[in-house]
C-alpha positions, 0 to 999 in steps of 0.5 A: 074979519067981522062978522058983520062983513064976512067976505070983506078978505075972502078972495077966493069966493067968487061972487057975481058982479052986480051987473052980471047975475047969472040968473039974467043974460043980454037978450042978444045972447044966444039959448045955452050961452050959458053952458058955453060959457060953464064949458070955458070955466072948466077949460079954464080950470083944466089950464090951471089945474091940470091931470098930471104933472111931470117934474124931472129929478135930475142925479142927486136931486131929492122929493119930499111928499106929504099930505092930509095936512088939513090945513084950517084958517086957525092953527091947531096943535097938529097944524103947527106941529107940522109946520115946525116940522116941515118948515125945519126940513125945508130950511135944512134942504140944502143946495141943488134940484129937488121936489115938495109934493103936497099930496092932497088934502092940504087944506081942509074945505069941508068941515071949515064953512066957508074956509078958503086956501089963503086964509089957512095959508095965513094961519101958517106963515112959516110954512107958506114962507119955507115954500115960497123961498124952496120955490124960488130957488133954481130947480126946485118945484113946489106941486099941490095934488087935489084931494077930496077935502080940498076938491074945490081947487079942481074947479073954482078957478081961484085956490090955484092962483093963490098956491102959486101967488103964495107958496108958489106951487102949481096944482094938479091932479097927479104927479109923476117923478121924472128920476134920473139914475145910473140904472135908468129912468125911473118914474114914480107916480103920486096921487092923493088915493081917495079915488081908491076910497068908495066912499070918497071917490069923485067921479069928475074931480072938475064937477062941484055938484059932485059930493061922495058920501065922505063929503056928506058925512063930514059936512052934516053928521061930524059937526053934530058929533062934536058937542058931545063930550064924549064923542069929540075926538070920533072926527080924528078916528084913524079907521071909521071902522072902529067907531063902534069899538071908540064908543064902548071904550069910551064909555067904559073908560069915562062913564063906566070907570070913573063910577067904579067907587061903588063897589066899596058900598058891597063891602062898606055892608060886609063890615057892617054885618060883622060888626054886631056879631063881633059885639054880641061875643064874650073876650072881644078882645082874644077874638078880634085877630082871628076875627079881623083875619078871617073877615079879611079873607072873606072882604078880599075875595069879595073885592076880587069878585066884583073887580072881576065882575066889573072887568066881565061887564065892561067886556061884555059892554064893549063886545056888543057896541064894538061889532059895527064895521063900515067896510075896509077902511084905515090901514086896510085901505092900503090894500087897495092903492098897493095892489095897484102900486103892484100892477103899475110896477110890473108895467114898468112903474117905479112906485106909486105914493098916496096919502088918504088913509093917514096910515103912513107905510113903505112895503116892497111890491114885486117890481118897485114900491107902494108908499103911503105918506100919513098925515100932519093931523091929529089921529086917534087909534087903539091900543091894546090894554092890559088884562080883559079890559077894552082897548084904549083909544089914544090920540097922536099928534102924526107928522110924516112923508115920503122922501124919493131921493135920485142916487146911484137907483131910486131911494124912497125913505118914510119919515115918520114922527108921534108925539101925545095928543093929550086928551086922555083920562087917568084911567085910560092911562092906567089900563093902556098897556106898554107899547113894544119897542118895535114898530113904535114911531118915534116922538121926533120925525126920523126915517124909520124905514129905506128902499132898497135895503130894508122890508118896509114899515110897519111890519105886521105879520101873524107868525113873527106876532104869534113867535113873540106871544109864544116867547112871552108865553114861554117865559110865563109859564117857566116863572109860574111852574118854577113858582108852584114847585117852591110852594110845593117844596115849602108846602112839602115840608111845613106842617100841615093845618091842625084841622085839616088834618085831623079831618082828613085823617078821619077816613085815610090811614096818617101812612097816606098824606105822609106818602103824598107829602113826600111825593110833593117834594119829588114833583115840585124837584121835577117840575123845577127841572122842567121849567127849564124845557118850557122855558125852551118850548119843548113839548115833551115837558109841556106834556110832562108838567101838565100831568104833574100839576096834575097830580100835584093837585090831587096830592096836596088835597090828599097831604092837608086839604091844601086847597090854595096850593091845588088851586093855583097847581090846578091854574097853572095846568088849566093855563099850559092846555089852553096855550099849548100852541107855545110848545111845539118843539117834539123829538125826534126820532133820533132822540127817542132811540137814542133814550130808548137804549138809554134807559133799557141799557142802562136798566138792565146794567144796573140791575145785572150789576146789582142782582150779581151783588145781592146773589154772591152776598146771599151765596156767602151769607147762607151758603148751600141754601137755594135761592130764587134768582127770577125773585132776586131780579124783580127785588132790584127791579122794584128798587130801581122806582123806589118799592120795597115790597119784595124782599132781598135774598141778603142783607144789602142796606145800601143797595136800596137808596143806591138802585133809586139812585140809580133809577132817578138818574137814569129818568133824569138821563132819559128827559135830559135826552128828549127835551135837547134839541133835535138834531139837524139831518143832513142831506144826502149828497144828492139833496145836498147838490140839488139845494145849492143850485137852487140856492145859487139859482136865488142868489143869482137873481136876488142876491145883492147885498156884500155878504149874499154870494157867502150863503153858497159855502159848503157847510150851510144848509137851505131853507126855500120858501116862496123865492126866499134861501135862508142859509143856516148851519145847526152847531151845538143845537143853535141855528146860526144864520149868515147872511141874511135871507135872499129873495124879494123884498116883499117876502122878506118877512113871511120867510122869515116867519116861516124859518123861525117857526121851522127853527122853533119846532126843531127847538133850536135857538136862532142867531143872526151873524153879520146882519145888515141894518135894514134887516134888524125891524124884521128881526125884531119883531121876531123876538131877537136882540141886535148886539152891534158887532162893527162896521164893513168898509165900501169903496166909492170907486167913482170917487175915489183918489190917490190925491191930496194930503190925506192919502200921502201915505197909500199913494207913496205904498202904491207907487214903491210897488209899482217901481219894484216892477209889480204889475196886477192882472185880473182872471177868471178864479173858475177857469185859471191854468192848473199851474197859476192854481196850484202856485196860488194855494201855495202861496195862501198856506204861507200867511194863514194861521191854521190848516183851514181857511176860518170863518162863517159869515164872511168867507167862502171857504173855498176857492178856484172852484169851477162852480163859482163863475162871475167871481172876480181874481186879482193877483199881483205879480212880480218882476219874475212873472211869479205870482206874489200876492191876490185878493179874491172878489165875490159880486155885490149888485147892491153897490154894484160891484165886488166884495173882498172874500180872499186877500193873500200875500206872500211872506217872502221879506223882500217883498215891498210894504203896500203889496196888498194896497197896490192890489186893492187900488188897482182893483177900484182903478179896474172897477171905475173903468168898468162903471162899477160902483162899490168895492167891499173891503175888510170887517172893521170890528167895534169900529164905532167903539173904537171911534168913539161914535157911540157915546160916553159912558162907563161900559163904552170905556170899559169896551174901548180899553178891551179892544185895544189890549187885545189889538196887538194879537189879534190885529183889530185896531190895525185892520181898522185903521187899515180901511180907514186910510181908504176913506170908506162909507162904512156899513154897520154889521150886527149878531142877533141873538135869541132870548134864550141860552145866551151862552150857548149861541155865543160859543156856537158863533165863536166856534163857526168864526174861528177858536182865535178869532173875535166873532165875525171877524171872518174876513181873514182878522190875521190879514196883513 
């Protein structure tokens, strides 16, 4: 196209036939044809482009949503980025019925001047051409949703007709999924979410005289912005909220920055000063290295001060441009469209999809979900910097959508990828700080977060935020006390300055520094000691390291006029008060009386002992002479804290530096007492039985997962917050956690914020044992480190089978049982006959190594109880009618059916090989005829090592060689290999462990699992 003919290939623009101007009308044409005739444009359109539409997912089919692709008759970096990407998706689609919803905004109509829908369809032939053919195929549909961007296929009566001729899409206002599951229809409704926007709302899509403020912005104010410079990316800002703050950043960053050469000018002159003084002296060569150190000093701290005031300046710049906000706006404007997903979900919605915001999301609401698929545009957002500086703005080339997929219940993925937009100047790269490993998007679209199974993305919560800060805070304030105490030390034991001394000796007596030296050296031993309780945020040793740097301050003043050592003491302190928040781990009461008769026992021990002694040496030394033993007592008492003013009755040379001893062990002793970790109470039997029902009530209702029904075990205590149980059990003074929390999916994260500030405020490390892998962002976020552990087995009951090669061997095992005259049975584990129980407990003692059953994570450690209803009992009997072997199932409505708590055979040896196959088999013959799903076998442990599935390398050899010498005694290559004949989905199961007393967690979870045991191996590893 030319520009002397711009309309020559635009056929969407609807012009007027030379015959038939609008402005004129027949004469035989009635008043107000003209309105009529406006009335059959918009039905027109109505027809075209309807409010909603319905497209049916059958079983198995799959959706794809995405929007906000602003799509321009010229590509972009981020258009084609998107194509590829989405092009790349649909081509690996694969068979059968499926969905794309292109959810609003696809093309950009407002800020191109006369841009239309088929000339950006032409800019992106691969995507327009990977619609077409998914279009074409049986069962697919391809649905355009309006926006405000690309309101104008709501009424012009052309864009539709060229979606469909193109791409063969339909176009329409909404769209509801139509899913059919197992469980149920499920319907969920998609909708481009501008109407949720005040600011981009069109109050009659269908009217073109319509123009929100958004409109009007970005047709007549961004167009001017992007002949500045400095302001070319505002149109790709995120959140309009931050404009103000993209300003001051940029303009400390490209203007600022960039002229900070002219701080060497100040010290250019400094040099220059000093120059003629160093010139006009005598012996300049015997004065030039003291000279050039001290003006070395003197240029440094004058660089550090303008450095600082340059960073105050720009701080201070920032602070006054950043203040303008526009309202809620970027990722506050999910609240809007979640509030409603809630609503629409609690009248029976499945879950509500929008885009708008660019913000890609997926959270549990109460009910169902709320997802915002992004965008494929180009988005500028801020980044935290390193120091006091601004942020930085960085741009992203943002690729995500929404996949709905009708499985055994409706499963919603978000796909999300970032990569560089490019853009940035060098120091904004230099001040960007290091983004965290969690919740950053990956540089290639992958799923980054599932419903049902995980708490949604991203995850921003202030607790598990403030948990993280605290840690590094933490682990800051360890390093830099352990530090001022090693400068202490050396400072301690070097000598001091001459001339600071002799200054300082003009008013103290030299018994004064050489007192407060050797105090140095006993504070710097003290606060080594407590770096290690700061390092576990224990308060008491806050208190206790304040005081000290105090002190030590003062006393390295007092020792030499050391100012530099007082100055970073007195820091360091100044540091800890402002960030006492990081410490909250206090005593407890059972701990301060257990150190109160530490040290008052210990006390008056050593110093009864030690008076006896000094008393019968006085006795023999000067016998027949009196002596005062109310003065002896106070002379050891004194001693014990290292004075000697009082005199001993007799000569005991000894006994001094033994009672201070004495006296720093028994402090050592009290401190050691008061930083542990405090200790768990137990509940009262009352309490205790009042929690579980409350917990079993939770279970009951949330409790889905294959590990859920193990958090009812005796031996763990409950957490509740909001309708959340966190099960846990404190061994060794470490929370161990199993299973993961139970509740809601929409408080997922707040409980566990809440469970880990209680854990932290006891002083407890926490550990996670068993965790599933939807769990793992929200511990993450947390603090806590996943170490793989090895992968449970799940049985698709409706798809298994006995047929075929591969199953040779547990078809021939299963039919041997069976013609021996085995027969299964299924009972009531909560209501058997005394005589079947006590035959039962019988035959469990017979194959278990041990007295008691082991495990934390993956048994329940108690069986036939009364309490536990709706568990499920498959025994085998044989030809005598004598109970032979049983395995012992708890629920999992996760994969709706059962999960393997118990399996038990006899030791008899002319029992058939494949008693335990048998009942297994017939367990998921049982469960197919009830409709049931999944059936949760064995813990396979480091599977996927054991597979070779998690790559190559020298540490993964070294695991795989361990594993298999230690399989002949502990069964772990056979128990994989004993579930994998049943050709199962296999899950992976995780431990989280803290950042801090690593080994200390990992003895508490040997100790929990069973002494002979590998870690989680808690579904009987010694089952054959």
């Amino acid at each position: 196209m030319t520009a002397a003919e711009p309309d020559a290939a635009e056929p969407d623009a609807a012009e007027p036939d030379a015959d038939e101007s609008p402005d004129q009308g027949s004469d035989d044409e009635p008043a107000g044809a003209e309105f009529v005739e406006a009335a059959e444009d918009v039905e027109a359109a109505e027809d075209a482009v309807p409010d909603l539409i319905t497209v049916p997912l059958p079983p198995g089919a799959k959706a794809l949503v995405c929007g906000d692709l602003h799509l321009a008759p010229h590509p972009t970096d981020a258009s084609a980025q998107i194509e590829r990407d989405l092009a790349d998706r649909l081509d690996g689609w694969g068979d059968g019925p499926g969905a794309v919803v292109l959810n609003g905004d696809v093309i950009e109509l407002w800020g191109e001047p006369g841009g239309t829908v088929e000339a950006a369809l032409n800019a992106h032939p691969r995507l327009t051409g990977a619609l077409r053919a998914f279009a074409a195929a049986p069962g697919r549909h391809v649905v355009v949703v309006v926006g405000n961007h690309d309101a104008a296929i709501a009424w012009d009566g052309v864009s539709a007709k060229t979606f469909a001729r193109q791409a063969g899409a339909r176009c329409a206002l909404a769209v509801e999924l139509d899913v059919e599951t197992p469980a149920g229809r499920r319907v969920v409704r998609v909708e481009h979410g501008h109407a949720y926007d005040p600011a981009n709302a069109l109050r009659d899509p269908r009217n073109p005289l319509d123009s929100p403020l958004g409109q009007h912005i970005v047709q007549e104010v961004l167009p001017e912005v992007r002949h500045t410079p400095l302001l070319a990316d505002l149109t790709a800002i995120a959140d309009p909220n931050a404009i103000g703050q993209y300003v001051a950043s940029r303009l400390v960053y490209r203007r600022l920055g960039p002229r900070a050469w002219w701080l060497l000018l100040p010290l250019l002159a400094a040099v220059l000063l000093r120059v003629p003084e160093l010139l006009t002296r005598s012996s300049v060569l015997g004065r030039l290295p003291r000279w050039t150190a001290l003006a070395g000093a003197g240029l440094i701290a004058q660089a550090a001060l303008l450095v600082l005031l340059a960073v105050l300046t720009s701080r201070v710049l920032y602070t006054a441009m950043a203040g303008s906000r526009l309202g809620p706006r970027g990722m506050h404007l999910n609240g809007t469209p979640r509030a409603v997903a809630a609503s629409l979900c609690a009248d029976g919605l499945a879950g509500l999809v929008t885009n708008h915001t660019h913000q890609p999301e997926l959270a549990a609401v109460p009910g169902g979900f709320y997802a915002n698929s992004g965008c494929g545009v180009r988005c500028v957002e801020a980044r935290p910097a390193r120091w006091f500086l601004p942020p930085v703005f960085a741009p992203v080339l943002r690729r995500s959508w929404v996949e709905v997929t009708a499985g055994r219940d409706i499963q919603v993925d978000l796909v999300v990828g970032e990569s560089d937009g490019g853009g940035q100047a060098r120091l904004e790269r230099l001040a960007a700080r290091r983004r965290p490993a969690t919740g950053v998007p990956p540089g290639t679209p992958r799923v980054v977060a599932s419903l049902p199974g995980a708490a949604g993305w991203p995850l921003h919560h202030t607790g598990l935020d403030r948990r993280v800060r605290d840690q590094r805070t933490r682990r800051a304030a360890a390093w830099a006390v352990a530090a001022v105490a090693a400068l202490s030390l050396v400072s301690a034991l070097t000598t001091p300055l001459r001339g600071r001394l002799a200054a300082l000796l003009e008013r103290l007596p030299v018994e004064v520094p050489q007192a407060a030296a050797a105090t140095v050296v006993f504070s710097g031993t003290a606060l080594l000691l407590l770096a290690w309780g700061l390092r576990r945020g224990r308060r008491l040793a806050w208190t206790a390291t304040v005081l000290l740097l105090a002190a030590t301050a003062v006393l390295h003043v007092v020792k030499g006029i050391d100012v530099e050592e007082a100055a970073l003491a007195a820091v360091v302190a100044g540091w800890l008060v402002w960030h006492r928040g990081a410490f909250p781990s206090r005593p407890g009461s059972q701990q301060v009386r257990r150190a109160t008769v530490a040290l008052l026992a210990g006390g008056l021990l050593v110093g009864a002992v030690s008076a006896a002694l000094v008393l019968a040496a006085g006795e023999r030394g000067r016998a027949g002479h009196g002596h005062d033993a109310g003065l002896t007592a106070r002379a050891v008492a004194d001693r014990l804290v290292g004075d000697r003013v009082v005199p001993l009755p007799a000569a005991v040379p000894l006994l001094a530096p033994a009672l201070y001893a004495a006296g720093l062990s028994l402090l050592l002793l009290v401190g050691w007492l008061l930083v542990q970790p405090r200790l768990h109470r137990p509940p009262s039997v009352a309490e205790h039985r009042a929690d579980l029902e409350r917990a079993r009530r939770i279970v009951a209702e949330h409790g889905g997962d294959t590990l859920a029904y193990f958090a009812l075990r005796d031996d763990k205590s409950w957490f509740f917050t909001g309708d959340c149980v966190v099960a846990y059990a404190v061994r060794d003074g470490v929370c161990l956690v199993s299973p993961d929390p139970i509740g809601p999916p929409e408080q997922w994260t707040a409980a566990w914020a809440e469970f880990t500030a209680f854990a932290d405020g006891h002083g407890w490390p926490v550990s996670v044992v068993g965790a599933a892998e939807g769990w793992l962002p929200v511990y993450r976020c947390a603090g806590l480190r996943p170490v793989y552990l090895g992968d449970e087995a799940i049985v698709d009951c409706g798809a298994f089978t006995l047929d075929g090669r591969a199953m040779k061997g547990l078809r021939s095992a299963c039919n041997r049982v069976r013609r021996a005259g085995f027969t299964v049975r299924f009972h009531d584990p909560a209501a058997l006959p005394d005589g079947l129980r006590e035959e039962l407990r019988a035959l469990m003692t017979q194959s278990r190594r041990g007295d008691v059953e082991r495990g934390f994570s993956m048994t329940l450690s108690r069986l036939f109880d009364p309490r536990d209803t709706g568990l499920l009992l498959a025994v085998a009997y044989g030809p005598d009618g004598r109970a032979a072997g049983f395995c012992h199932w708890i629920p999992a409505a996760d994969i709706a059916g059962w999960s393997l708590d118990v399996m038990r055979r006899g030791t008899d040896p002319d029992l058939p090989n494949g008693l335990t196959d048998f009942i297994i088999v017939e367990t998921i013959e049982r469960l197919r005829s009830l409709g049931s799903w999944g059936l949760g076998l064995n813990f396979a442990v480091m599977r996927q090592v054991l597979a070779g599935e998690r790559g190559e390398g020298h540490l993964n050899d070294l695991q795989r060689r361990l594993l298999h010498r230690f399989s002949g005694s502990m069964q772990i290559e056979s128990l994989w290999h004993f579930n994998d004949k049943y050709q199962p989905l296999w899950r992976p199961r995780y431990l989280l462990l803290s950042g801090t007393e690593l080994a200390a967690q990992g003895v508490a979870v040997a100790g929990a699992e069973g002494v002979s045991e590998l870690p989680v191996i808690g579904r009987l590893l010694n089952r054959s």
